[in-house]
C-alpha positions as CSV (number, residue, x, y, z in Angstrom):
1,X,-27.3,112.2,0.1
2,X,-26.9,109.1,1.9
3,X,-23.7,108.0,1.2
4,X,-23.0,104.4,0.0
5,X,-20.6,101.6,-0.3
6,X,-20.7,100.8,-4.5
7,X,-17.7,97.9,-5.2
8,X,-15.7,98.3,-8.7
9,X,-16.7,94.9,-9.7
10,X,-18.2,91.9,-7.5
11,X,-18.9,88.3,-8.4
12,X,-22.8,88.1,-9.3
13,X,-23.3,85.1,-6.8
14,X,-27.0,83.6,-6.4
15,X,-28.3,80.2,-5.1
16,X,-28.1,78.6,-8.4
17,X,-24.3,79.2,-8.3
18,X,-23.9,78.0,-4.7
19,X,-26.0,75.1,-5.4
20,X,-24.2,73.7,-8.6
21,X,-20.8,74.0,-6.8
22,X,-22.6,72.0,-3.3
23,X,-23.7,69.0,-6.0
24,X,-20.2,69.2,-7.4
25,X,-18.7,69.0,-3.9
26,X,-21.5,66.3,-3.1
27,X,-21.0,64.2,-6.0
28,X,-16.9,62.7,-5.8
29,X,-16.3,64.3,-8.8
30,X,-14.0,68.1,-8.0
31,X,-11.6,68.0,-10.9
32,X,-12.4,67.8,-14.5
33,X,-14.9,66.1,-14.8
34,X,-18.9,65.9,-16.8
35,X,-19.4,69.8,-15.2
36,X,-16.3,70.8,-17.0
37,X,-17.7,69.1,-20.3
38,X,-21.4,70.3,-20.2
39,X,-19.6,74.2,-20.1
40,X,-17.8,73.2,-23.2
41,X,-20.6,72.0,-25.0
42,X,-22.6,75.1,-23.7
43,X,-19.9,77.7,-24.4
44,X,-19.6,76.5,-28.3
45,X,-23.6,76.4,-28.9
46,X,-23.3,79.9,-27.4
47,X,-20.2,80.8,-29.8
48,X,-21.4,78.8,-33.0
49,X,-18.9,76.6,-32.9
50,X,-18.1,73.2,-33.1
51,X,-16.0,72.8,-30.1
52,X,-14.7,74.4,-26.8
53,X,-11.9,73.7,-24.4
54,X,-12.4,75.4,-20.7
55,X,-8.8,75.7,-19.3
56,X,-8.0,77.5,-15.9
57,X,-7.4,81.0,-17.3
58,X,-8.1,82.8,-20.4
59,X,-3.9,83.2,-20.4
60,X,-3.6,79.4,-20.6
61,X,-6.1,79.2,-23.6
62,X,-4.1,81.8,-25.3
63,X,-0.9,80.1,-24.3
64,X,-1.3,76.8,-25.3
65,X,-3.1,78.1,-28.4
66,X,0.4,79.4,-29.6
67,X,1.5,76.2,-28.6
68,X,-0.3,73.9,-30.5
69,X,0.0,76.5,-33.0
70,X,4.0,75.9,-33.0
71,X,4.4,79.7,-32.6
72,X,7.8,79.8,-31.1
73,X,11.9,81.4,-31.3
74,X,12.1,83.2,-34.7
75,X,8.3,84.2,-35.0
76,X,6.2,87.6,-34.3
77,X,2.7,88.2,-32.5
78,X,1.5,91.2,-33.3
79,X,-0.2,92.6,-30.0
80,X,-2.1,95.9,-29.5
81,X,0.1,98.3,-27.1
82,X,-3.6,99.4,-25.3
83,X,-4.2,96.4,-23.7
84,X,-3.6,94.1,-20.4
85,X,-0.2,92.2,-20.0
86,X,-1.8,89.2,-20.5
87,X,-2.5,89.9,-24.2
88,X,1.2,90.2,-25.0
89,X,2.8,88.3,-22.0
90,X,2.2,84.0,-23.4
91,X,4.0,85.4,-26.9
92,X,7.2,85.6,-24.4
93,X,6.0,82.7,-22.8
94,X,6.4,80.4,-25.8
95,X,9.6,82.5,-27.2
96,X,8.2,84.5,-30.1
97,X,9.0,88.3,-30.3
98,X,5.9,90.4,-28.5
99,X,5.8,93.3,-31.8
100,X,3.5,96.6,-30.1
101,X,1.0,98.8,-32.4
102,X,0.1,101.7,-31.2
103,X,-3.2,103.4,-31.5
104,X,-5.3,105.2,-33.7
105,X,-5.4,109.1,-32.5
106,X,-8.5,109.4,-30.9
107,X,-9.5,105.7,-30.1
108,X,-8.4,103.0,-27.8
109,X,-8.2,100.2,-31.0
110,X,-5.0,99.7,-32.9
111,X,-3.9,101.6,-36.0
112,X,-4.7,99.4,-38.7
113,X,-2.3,101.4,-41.5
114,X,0.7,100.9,-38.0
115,X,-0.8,97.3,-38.2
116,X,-0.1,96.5,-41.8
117,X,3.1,97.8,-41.8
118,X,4.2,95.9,-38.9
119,X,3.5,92.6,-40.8
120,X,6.8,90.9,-41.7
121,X,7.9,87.2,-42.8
122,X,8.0,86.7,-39.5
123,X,4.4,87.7,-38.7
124,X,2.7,84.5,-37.0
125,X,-0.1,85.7,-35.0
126,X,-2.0,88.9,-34.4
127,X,-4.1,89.4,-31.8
128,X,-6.7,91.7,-31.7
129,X,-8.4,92.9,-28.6
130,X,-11.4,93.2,-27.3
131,X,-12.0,95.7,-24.8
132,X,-14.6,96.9,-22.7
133,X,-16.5,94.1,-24.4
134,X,-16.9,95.5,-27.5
135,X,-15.6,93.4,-30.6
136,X,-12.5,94.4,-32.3
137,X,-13.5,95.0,-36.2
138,X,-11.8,92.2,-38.0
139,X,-13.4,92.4,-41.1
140,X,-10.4,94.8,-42.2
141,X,-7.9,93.1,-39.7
142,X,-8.6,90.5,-42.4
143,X,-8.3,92.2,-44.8
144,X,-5.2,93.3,-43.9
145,X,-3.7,90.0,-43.8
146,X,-5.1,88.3,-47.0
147,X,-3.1,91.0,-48.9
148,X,0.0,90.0,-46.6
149,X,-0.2,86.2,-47.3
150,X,2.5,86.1,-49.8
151,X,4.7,86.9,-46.8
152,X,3.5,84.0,-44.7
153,X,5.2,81.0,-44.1
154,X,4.6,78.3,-41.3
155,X,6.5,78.4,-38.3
156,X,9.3,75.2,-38.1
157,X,9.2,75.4,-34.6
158,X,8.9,72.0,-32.7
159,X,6.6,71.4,-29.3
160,X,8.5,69.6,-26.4
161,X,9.4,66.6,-26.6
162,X,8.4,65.9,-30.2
163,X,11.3,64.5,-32.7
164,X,13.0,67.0,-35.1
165,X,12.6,65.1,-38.0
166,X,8.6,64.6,-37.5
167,X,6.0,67.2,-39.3
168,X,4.1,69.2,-36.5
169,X,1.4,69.8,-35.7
170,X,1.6,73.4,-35.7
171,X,2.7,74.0,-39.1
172,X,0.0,71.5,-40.6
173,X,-2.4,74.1,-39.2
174,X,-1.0,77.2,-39.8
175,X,-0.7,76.0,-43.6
176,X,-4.6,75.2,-43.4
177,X,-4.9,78.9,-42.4
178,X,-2.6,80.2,-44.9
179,X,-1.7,83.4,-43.5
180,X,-0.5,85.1,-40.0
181,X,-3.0,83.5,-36.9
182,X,-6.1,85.6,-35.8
183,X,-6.3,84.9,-32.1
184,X,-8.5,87.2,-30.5
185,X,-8.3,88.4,-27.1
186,X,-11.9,88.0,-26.2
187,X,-11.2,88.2,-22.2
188,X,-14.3,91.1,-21.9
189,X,-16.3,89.9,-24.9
190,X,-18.2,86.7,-24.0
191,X,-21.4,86.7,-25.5
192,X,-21.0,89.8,-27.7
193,X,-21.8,90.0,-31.5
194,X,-19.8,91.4,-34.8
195,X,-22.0,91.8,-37.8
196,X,-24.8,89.2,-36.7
197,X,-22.4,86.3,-35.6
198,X,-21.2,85.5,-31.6
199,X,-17.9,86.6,-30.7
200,X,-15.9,83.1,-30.8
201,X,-17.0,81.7,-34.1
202,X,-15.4,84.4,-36.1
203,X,-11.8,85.0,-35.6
204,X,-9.4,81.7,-36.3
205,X,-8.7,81.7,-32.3
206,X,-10.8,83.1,-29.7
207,X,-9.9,83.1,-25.8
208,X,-12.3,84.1,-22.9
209,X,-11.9,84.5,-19.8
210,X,-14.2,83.3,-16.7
211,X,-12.2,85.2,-14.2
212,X,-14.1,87.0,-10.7
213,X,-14.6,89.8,-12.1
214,X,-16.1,88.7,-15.4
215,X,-19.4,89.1,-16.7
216,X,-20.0,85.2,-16.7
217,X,-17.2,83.6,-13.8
218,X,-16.2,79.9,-12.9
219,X,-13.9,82.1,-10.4
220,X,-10.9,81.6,-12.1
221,X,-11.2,79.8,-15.8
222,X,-11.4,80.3,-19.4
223,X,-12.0,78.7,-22.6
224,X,-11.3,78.9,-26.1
225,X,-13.3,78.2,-29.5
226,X,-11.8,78.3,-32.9
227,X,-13.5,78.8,-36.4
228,X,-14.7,76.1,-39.2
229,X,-11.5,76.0,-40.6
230,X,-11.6,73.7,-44.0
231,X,-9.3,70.4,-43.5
232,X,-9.0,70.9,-39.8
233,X,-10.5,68.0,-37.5
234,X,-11.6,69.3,-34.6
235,X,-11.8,66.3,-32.3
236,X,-8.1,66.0,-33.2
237,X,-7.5,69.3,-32.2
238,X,-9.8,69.5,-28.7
239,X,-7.5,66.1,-28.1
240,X,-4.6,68.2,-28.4
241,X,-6.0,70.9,-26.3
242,X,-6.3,67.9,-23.4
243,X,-2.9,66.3,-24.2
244,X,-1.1,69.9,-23.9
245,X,-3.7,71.0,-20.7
246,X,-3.2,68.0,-18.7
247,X,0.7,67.3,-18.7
248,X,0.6,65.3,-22.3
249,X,-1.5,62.1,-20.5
250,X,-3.9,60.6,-23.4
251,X,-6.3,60.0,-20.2
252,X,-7.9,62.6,-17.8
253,X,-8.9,61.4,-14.2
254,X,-12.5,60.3,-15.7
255,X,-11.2,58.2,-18.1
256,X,-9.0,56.6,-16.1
257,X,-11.2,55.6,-13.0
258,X,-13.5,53.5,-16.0
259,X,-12.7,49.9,-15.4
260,X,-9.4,48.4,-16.2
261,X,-8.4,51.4,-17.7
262,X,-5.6,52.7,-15.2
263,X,-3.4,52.8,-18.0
264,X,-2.2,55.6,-19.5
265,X,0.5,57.7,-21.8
266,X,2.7,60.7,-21.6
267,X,3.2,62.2,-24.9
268,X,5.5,65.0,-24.0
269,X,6.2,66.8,-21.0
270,X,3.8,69.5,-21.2
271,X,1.5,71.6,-18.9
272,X,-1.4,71.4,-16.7
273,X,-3.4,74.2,-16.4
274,X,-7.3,72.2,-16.7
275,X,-10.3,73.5,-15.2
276,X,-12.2,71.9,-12.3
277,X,-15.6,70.7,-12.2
278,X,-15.7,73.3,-8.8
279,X,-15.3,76.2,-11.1
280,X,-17.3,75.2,-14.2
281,X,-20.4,74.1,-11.5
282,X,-20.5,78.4,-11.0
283,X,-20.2,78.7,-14.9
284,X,-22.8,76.1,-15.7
285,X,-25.3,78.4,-12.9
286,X,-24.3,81.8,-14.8
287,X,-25.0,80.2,-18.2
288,X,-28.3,79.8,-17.3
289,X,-28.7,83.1,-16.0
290,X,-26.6,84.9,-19.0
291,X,-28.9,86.4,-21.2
292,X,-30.1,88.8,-18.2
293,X,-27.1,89.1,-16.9
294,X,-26.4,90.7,-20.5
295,X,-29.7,92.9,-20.8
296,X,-29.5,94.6,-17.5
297,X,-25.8,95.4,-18.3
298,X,-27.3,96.9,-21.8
299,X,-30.4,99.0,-19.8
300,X,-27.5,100.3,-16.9
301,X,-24.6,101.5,-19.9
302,X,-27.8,103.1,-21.5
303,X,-28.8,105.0,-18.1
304,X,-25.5,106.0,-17.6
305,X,-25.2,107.3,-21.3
306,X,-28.2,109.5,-21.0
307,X,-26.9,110.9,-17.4
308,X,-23.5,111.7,-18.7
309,X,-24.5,113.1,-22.3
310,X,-24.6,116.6,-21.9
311,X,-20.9,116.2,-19.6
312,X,-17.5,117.0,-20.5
313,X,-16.8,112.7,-21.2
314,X,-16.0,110.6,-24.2
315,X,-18.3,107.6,-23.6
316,X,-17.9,104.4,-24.8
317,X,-20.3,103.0,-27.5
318,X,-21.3,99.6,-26.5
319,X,-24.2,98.9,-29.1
320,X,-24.3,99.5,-33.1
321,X,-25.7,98.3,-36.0
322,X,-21.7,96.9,-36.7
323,X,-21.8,94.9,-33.5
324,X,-23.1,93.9,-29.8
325,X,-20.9,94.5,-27.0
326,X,-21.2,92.1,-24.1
327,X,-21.5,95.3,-22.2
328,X,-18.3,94.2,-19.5
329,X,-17.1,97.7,-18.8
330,X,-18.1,101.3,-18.7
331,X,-14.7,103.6,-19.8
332,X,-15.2,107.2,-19.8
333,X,-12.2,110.1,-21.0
334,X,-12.4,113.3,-18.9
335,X,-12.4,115.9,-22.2
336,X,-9.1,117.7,-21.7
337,X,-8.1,116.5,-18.8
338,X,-4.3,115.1,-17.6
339,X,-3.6,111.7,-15.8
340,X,-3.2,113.7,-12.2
341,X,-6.5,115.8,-12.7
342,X,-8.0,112.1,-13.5
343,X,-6.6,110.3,-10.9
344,X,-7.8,113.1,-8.4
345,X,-11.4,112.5,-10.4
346,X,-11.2,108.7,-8.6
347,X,-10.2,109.7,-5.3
348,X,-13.3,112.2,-5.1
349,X,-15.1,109.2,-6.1
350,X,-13.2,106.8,-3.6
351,X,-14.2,109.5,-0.8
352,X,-18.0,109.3,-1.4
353,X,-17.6,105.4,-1.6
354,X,-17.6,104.4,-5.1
355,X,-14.8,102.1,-6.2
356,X,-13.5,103.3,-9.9
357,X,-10.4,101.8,-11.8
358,X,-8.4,102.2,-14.9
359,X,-8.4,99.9,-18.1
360,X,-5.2,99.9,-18.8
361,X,-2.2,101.1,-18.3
362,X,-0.7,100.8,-21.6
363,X,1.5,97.9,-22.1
364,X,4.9,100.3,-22.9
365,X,4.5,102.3,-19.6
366,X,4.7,99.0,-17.3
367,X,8.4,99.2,-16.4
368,X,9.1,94.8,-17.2
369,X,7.8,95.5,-20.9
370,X,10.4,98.9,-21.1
371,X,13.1,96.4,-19.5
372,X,12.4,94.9,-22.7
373,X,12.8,98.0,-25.0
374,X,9.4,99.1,-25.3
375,X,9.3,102.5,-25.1
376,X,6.5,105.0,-24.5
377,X,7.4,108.0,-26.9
378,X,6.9,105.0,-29.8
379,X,3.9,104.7,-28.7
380,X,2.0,108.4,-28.3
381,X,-1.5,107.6,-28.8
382,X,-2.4,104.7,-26.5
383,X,-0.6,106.5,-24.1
384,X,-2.5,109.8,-24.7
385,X,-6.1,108.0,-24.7
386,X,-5.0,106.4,-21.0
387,X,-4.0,110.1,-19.5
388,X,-7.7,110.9,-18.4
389,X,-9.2,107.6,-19.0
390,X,-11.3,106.0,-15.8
391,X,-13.3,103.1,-15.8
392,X,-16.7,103.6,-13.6
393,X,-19.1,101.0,-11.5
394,X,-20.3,98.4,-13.6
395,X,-21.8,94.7,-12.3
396,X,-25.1,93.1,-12.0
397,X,-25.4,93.1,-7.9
398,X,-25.3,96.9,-8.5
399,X,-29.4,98.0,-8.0
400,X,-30.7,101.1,-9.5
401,X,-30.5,102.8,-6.3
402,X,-26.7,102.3,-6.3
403,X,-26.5,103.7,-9.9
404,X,-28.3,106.6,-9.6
405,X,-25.9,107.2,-6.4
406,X,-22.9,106.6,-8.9
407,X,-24.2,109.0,-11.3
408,X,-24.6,111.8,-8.6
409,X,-21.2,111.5,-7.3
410,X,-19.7,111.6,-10.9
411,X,-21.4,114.8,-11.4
412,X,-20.4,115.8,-8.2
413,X,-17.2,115.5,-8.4
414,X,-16.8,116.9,-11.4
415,X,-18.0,120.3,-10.3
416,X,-16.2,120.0,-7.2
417,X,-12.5,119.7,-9.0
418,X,-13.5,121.3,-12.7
419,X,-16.2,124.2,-11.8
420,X,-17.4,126.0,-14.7
């Protein structure tokens, strides 16, 4: 066999991409700009929602999600301990206490009976993941919560630069929610479905990210959508979402170059972490494209599930009758297997040319999060389901050629280092 070069995770780049980003380029207009709105609208009516905000990161959606929701010193996120940094990382950013579950035996989603005890008073967020692409169940993360309320009370945390004696924002919203924040971590999950409704229009919060390796990618970029919540005016909010996004100015570049209209306000000294029209010209390509990009990653996790069947592996299940995964990773477990025989598993693969990863490293073994007190041995399960964990080959530039070549060399390598 022939051997072949097969990347972990490209950007799926076509004329239609290179061609929105040259009229971008051509047109004046790189920053935020109408490109950067038509994603919005186009990422809602994908979500079901009312509104969108594309930011430069799914880490700044989060970020100044906590923000806005005046989630601060003195209040908890509750954060799975199987996940990436940025999950957990913007609750330190904004001051709150980062509170790991670990979880269930067996699976790579969180404990729910480790999750309702770790609900306090000072519970202002959780924030479920979704990895792989596959939707975390929230129907009893809801649960979970309603029967916590009578805990909840609103965070009394300020944003910058607004007076101490004024009424925020923050705690206007998190009243009109009435219990601990759902913001979902929906960074692999764009497009995906839990029981019948998109990803995005269910949880309170939802953040996704348009990063390179991405199933849909501006390159870097994100964007968040939020639920009908009752009382909540979300033109006031998506206002906010500018204001905190764009250094607290009430006027983005467009708006300013419209005649006479230099003028402008700063309403507090916040961030800037917009996106460009650059970016959301390769989104605005993808969207169009989105809905195959989805269906041939359904038909290559199904080829790969009837190669690897009758194989020592846990596989993933990407499609139910619960939900619809957006299909953004393939994670297999090496049954019985340790970290080292694992990690020799990838360099067998690396030697025949086929890129592999790992998704994740649990949160308590990363040394900055122990510097913190996190400590793995709280922690058993998450850490168990990462020792033989590996994460194979999954993009659309890959052809069926280059999957069936992936296949052979998993199977390969498997008898090479674990003959029978």
């Amino acid at each position: 066999m022939e051997q072949r070069k097969i990347p972990f995770s490209p950007p799926d780049i076509t004329e239609a991409e290179i061609n929105e980003v040259v009229d971008a380029l051509r047109s004046g207009w790189i920053t935020t700009g109408p490109k950067t709105k038509e994603l919005e609208r186009l990422v809602a009516q994908r979500c079901g929602t009312n509104r969108a905000v594309c930011l430069n990161s799914n880490t700044a959606c989060a970020e100044m999600t906590l923000r806005i929701l005046g989630i601060g010193p003195g209040d908890e996120v509750i954060v799975p301990a199987y996940t990436y940094t940025a999950s957990a990382s913007v609750a330190s950013h904004v001051g709150a206490k980062i509170v790991l579950v670990d979880c269930e035996k067996g699976k790579f989603t969180w404990d729910l009976r480790k999750l309702e005890e770790a609900i306090t008073e000072r519970t202002k967020a959780v924030v479920p993941v979704d990895l792989f692409g596959i939707p975390a169940d929230f129907d009893p993360i809801l649960e979970i919560l309603e029967s916590k309320k009578h805990l909840f009370r609103p965070s009394q945390n300020r944003p910058e630069g607004q007076p101490p004696d004024k009424t925020g924002y923050g705690e206007k919203l998190q009243t009109l929610i009435g219990r601990p924040v759902i913001m979902e971590d929906a960074a692999h999950s764009f497009g995906a479905v839990y029981h019948g409704r998109p990803v995005g229009s269910y949880a309170d919060f939802t953040n996704f990210s348009f990063h390179a390796v991405k199933n849909l990618t501006t390159a870097e970029g994100g964007a968040v959508t939020w639920r009908d919540i009752p009382g909540l005016d979300d033109e006031e909010l998506y206002k906010l979402y500018m204001l905190y996004s764009l250094h607290g100015q009430n006027k983005d570049a467009l708006q300013k170059t419209q005649l006479g209209s230099w003028e402008y306000n700063i309403a507090a000294p916040w961030f800037k972490c917009n996106m460009t029209d650059v970016h959301a010209a390769i989104g605005l390509a993808q969207m169009r494209r989105y809905d195959d990009i989805l269906l041939k990653r359904r038909h290559m996790i199904e080829k790969y599930n009837e190669a690897f069947k009758e194989l020592p592996l846990e596989l993933p299940a990407h499609y139910t009758g619960e939900y619809q995964s957006s299909g953004h990773l393939y994670p297999i477990r090496l049954t019985g297997r340790t970290r080292q025989d694992t990690n020799a598993f990838i360099v067998k693969l690396a030697e025949r040319g086929v890129a592999a990863n790992v998704h994740y490293k649990p949160i308590p073994l990363h040394t900055g999060y122990q510097d913190m007190g996190f400590d793995p041995a709280d922690h058993p399960n998450c850490v168990e389901q990462y020792s033989n964990m590996v994460t194979l080959p999954l993009h659309t530039v890959m052809t069926e050629d280059d999957q069936d070549y992936v296949i052979e060399c998993v199977k390969s390598a498997l008898r090479e280092l674990f003959p029978v």
